[in-house]
C-alpha positions in Angstrom: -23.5 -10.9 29.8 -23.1 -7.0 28.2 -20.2 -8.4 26.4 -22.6 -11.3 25.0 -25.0 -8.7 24.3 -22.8 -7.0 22.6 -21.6 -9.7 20.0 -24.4 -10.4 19.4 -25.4 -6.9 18.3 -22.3 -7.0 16.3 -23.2 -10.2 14.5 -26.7 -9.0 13.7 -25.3 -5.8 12.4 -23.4 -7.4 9.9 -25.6 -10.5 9.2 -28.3 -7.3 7.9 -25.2 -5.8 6.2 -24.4 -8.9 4.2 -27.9 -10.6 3.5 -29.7 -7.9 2.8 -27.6 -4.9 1.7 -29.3 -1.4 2.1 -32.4 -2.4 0.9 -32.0 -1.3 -2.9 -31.2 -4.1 -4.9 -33.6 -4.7 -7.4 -35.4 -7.9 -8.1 -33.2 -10.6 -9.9 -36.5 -11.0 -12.7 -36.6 -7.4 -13.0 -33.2 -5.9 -13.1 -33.9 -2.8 -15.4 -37.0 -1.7 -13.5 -37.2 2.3 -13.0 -35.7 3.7 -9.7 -38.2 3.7 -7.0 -39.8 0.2 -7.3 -37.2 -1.8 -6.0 -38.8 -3.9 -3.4 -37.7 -3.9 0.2 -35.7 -6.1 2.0 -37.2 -8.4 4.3 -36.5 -8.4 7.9 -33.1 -9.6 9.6 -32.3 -12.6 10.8 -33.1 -12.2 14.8 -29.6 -13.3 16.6 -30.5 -15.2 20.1 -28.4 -13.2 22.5 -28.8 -16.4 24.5 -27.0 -18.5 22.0 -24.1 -20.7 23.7 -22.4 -20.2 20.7 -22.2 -16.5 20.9 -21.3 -16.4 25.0 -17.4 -16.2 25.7 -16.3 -19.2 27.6 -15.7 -18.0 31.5 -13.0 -16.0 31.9 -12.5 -15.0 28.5 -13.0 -11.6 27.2 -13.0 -9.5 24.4 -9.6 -8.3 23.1 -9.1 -5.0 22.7 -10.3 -2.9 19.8 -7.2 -1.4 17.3 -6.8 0.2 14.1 -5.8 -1.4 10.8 -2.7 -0.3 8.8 -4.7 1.1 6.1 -3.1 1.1 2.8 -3.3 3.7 0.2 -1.7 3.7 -3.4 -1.6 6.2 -6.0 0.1 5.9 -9.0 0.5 8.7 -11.7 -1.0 8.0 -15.1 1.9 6.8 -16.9 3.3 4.9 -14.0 6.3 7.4 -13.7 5.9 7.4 -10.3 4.2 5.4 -6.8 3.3 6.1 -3.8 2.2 4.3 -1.1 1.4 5.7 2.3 0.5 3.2 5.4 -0.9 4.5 9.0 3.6 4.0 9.6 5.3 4.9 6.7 5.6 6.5 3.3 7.1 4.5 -0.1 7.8 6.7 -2.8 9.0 4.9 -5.9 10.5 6.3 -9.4 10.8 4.0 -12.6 14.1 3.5 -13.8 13.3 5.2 -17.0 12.5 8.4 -15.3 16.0 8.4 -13.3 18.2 6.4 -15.8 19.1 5.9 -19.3 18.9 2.1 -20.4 21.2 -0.3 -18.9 22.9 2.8 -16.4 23.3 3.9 -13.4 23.9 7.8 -14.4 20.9 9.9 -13.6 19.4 11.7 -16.1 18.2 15.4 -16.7 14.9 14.5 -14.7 16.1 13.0 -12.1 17.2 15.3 -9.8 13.6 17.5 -9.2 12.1 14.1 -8.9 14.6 13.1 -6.2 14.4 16.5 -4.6 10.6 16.4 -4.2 11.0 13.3 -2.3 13.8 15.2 -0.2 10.7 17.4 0.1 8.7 14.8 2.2 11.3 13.1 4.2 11.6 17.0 5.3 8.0 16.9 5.8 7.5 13.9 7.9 11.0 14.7 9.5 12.1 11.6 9.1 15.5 10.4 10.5 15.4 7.2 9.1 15.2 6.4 5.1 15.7 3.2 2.9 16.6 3.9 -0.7 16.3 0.0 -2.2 16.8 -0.8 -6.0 14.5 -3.5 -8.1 14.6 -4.6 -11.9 12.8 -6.9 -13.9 13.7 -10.3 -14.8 15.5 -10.4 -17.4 19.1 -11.0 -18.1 21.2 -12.5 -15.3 20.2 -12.4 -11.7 23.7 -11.0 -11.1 23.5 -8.4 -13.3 20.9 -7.2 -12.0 21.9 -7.4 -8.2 24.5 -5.1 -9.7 22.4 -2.5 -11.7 20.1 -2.1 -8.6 22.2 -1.3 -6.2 24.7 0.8 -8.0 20.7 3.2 -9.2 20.0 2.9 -5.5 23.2 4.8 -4.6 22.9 7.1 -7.0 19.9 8.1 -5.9 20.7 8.3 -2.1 23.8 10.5 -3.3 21.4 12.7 -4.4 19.5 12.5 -1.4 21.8 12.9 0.9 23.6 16.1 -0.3 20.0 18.1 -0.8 18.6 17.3 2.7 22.5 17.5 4.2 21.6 16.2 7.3 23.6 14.7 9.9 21.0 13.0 11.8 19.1 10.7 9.0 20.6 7.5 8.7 20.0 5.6 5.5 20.2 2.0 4.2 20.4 1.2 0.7 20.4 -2.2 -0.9 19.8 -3.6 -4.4 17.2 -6.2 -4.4 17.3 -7.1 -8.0 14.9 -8.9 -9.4 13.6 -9.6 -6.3 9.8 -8.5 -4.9 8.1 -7.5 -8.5 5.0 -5.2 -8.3 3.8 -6.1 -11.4 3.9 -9.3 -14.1 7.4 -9.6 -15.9 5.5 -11.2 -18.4 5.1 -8.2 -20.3 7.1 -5.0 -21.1 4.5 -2.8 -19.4 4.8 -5.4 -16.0 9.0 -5.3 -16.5 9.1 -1.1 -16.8 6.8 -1.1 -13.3 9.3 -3.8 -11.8 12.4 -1.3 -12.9 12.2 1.1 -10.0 13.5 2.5 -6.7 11.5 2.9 -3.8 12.9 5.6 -1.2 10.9 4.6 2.2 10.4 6.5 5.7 8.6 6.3 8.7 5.4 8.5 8.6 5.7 11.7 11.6 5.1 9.5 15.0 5.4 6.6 12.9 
């Protein structure tokens, strides 16, 4: 029965939540009426704790409560650079442009302080294991591109690899192509995201 109760707590709870808000919305025939007049909300729905649709059949209970991977994105203004960072794991990712010329593999001036601030937070989270993965956008031939991904990835965990020189990380790297867009190779500005490589690792005690 205290389980019962307690659903249907829960269910009244949010039931107020979605029907009625907080209480401020303003009228729909007065929508530009000064703050401070906004009428209240009426009273929830009552919840029948005695419902036989809100009881748990015999035997059954209540699974256990957890926390959601929570996601969190951040991407610098010009879209240089991407992070994502999970309740697990960290994805840091670089547009091509950034670390390459056009069409190449070679890294550029930049490239190295933006690879060594990402040796920075493998450092951070100590991570032992890190996935340096290379994407493109669609256009020319898929082979091609297989190519061009996987020879930037390399070049990138080269890099990686001799500024954290450290025995005990153990990296995979791949080229994925056009494979798994983040954005709409539709247009130029979609294509430029979709050129990138993403250096992932597991979060400290992830």
């Amino acid at each position: 029965m205290t389980s019962n109760l307690r659903l249907a707590t829960v269910l009244s709870v949010l039931l107020t939540t979605t029907l009625y808000g907080t209480g401020t919305a303003q009228a729909d025939d007065d929508p530009g009426g000064p703050p401070g007049t906004e009428p209240a909300a009426s009273a929830p729905v009552e919840v029948d704790p005695n419902d036989p649709d809100l009881k748990l059949p015999d035997g059954a209970t209540l699974a256990q409560a957890k926390v959601l991977d929570i996601k969190s994105i951040v991407e610098e203004q010009g879209g240089d650079e991407r992070r994502e960072d999970t309740n697990t794991s960290v994805t840091l990712a670089l547009q091509a442009e950034v670390l390459f010329g056009k069409d190449s593999a070679k890294l550029g001036a930049e490239a190295k302080s933006r690879i060594t601030g990402i040796a920075d937070e493998i450092k951070t989270q100590n991570a032992s294991r890190v996935r340096v993965f290379g994407f493109t956008d669609d256009l020319g031939s898929s082979s091609h591109g297989d190519t061009l991904s996987k020879k930037r990835a390399n070049a990138v965990h080269d890099v990686l690899s001799q500024t954290l020189n450290d025995a005990d990380i153990t990296y995979e790297v791949r080229g994925y192509g056009e494979q798994y867009p983040i954005a709409d190779n539709a247009t130029e500005a979609g294509r430029k995201k979709n050129r990138r490589v993403e250096v992932s690792f597991p979060r400290s005690g992830g």
